[in-house]
C-alpha positions in Angstrom: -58.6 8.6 41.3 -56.8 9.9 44.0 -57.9 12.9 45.8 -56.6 14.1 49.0 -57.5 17.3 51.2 -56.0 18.1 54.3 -55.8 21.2 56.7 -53.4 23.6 55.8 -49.7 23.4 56.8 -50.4 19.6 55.9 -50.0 17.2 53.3 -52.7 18.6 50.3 -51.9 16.0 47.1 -54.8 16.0 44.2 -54.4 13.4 41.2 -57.5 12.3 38.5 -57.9 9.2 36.2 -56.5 10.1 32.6 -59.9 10.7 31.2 -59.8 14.0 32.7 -57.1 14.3 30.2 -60.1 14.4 27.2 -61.4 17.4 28.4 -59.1 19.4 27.0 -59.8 18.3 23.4 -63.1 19.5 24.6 -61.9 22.8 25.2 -59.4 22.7 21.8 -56.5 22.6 24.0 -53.7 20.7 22.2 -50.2 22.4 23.2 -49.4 21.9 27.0 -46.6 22.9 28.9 -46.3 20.2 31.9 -43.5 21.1 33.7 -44.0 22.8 37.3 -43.5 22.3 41.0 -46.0 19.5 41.6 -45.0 17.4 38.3 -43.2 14.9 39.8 -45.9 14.2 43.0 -45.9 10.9 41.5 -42.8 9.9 41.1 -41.2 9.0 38.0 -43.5 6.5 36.5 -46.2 9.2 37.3 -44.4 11.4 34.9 -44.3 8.2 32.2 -47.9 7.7 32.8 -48.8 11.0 31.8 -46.5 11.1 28.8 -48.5 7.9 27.8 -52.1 9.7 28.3 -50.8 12.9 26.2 -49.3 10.7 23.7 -52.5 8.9 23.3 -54.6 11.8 22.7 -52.0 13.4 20.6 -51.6 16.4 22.4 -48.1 18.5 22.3 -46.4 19.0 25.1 -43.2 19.6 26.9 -41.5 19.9 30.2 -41.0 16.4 31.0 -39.8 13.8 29.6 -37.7 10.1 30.1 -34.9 12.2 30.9 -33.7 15.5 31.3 -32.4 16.2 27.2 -36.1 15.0 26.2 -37.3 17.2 29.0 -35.7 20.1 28.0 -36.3 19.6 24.5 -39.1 21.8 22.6 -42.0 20.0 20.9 -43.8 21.0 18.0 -47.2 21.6 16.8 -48.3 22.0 13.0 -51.2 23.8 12.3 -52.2 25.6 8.9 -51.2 28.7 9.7 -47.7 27.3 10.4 -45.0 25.6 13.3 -45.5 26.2 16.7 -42.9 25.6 19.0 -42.9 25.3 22.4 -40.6 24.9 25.8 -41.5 24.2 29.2 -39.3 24.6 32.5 -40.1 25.0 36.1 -37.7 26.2 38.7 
């Protein structure tokens, strides 16, 4: 885990293992939009490894992806009540 705090108007980077990841099946969180200003801090296999972490835990997401169609693309999310569907985009 990397974790990083510095004085403002300097570098201020925070990263956590995956597992923090299973809180959110704690919480019943399971549809996740991922794409915003600090999503690629980590460069691009940063952005694989948290595809992998989401995959694994079989949450839906979107906002990033392997390349910029997949990225862009919505995901889906069935529940009983019906489809969800959902797109992410950061500016």
């Amino acid at each position: 885990m990397l974790i990083l705090h510095q004085t403002r108007n300097t570098v201020f980077f925070h990263s956590a293992s995956p597992s923090v990841v299973d809180c959110l099946g704690e919480f019943h969180i399971n549809l996740l939009g991922l794409s915003n200003n600090h999503t690629g801090d980590l460069g691009q296999a940063g952005v694989y490894a948290m595809m992998k972490e989401m995959d694994a835990r079989g949450l839906c997401y979107a906002g990033i992806g392997r390349d910029v169609n997949q990225a862009a693309s919505p995901s889906y999310l069935t529940t009983d009540n019906g489809r969800i569907s959902l797109v992410s985009f950061a500016r």
